[in-house]
Kinemage of the C-alpha trace (Angstrom):
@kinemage 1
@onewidth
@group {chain A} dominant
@subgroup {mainchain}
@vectorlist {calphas} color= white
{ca unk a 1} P -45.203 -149.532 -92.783
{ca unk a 2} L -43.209 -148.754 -89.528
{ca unk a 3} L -41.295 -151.834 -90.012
{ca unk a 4} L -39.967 -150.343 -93.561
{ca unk a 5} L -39.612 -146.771 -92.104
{ca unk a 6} L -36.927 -148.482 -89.759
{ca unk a 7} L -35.515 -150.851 -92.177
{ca unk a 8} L -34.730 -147.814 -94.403
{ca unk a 9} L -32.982 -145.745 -91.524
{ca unk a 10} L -31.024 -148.822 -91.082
{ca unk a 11} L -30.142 -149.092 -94.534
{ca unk a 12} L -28.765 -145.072 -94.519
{ca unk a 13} L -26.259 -146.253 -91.551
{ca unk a 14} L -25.439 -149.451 -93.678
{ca unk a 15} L -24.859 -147.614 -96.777
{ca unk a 16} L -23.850 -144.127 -96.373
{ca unk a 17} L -26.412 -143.225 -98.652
{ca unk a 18} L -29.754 -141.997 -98.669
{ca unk a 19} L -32.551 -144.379 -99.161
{ca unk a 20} L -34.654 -143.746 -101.917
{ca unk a 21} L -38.224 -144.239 -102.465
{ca unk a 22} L -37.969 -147.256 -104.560
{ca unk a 23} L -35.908 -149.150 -101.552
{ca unk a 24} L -38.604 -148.162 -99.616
{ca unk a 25} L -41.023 -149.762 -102.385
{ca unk a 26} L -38.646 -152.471 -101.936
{ca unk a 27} L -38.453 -153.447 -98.351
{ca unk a 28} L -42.296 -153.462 -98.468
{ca unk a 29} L -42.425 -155.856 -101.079
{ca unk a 30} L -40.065 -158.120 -99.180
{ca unk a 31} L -42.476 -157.221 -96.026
{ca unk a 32} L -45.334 -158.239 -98.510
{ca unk a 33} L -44.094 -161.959 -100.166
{ca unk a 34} L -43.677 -160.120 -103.338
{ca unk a 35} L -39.864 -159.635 -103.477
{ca unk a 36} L -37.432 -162.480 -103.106
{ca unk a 37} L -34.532 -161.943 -100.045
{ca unk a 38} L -32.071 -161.635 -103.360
{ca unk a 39} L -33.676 -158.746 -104.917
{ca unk a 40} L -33.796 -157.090 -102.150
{ca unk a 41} L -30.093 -157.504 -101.465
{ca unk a 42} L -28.785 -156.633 -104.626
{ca unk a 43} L -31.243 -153.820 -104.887
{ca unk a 44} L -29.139 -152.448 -101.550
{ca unk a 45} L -25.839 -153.287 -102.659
{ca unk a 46} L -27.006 -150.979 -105.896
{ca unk a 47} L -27.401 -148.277 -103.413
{ca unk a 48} L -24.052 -149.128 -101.659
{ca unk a 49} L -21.569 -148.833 -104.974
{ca unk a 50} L -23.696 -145.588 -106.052
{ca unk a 51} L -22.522 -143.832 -102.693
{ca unk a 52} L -18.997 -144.901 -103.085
């Protein structure tokens, strides 16, 4: 859980955005085995055009 806390601060610098709560949903499915490295990424680079 602390892990995702951190990966979703990290995210905020990377973005610009605020994180929402399904990124967080998502990081802990990557955390978990249950989300692929490629869903993850594109769910981020969603996050990344909507701040733009």
């Amino acid at each position: 859980m602390y892990l995702a806390i951190i990966a979703c601060l990290l995210i905020l610098i990377y973005t610009g955005g605020q994180p929402t709560k399904r990124t967080y949903e998502m990081i802990c499915f990557y955390l978990l085995g249950w989300a692929s490295l490629e869903e993850l990424e594109a769910h981020i680079e969603k996050l990344k055009a909507k701040s733009l």
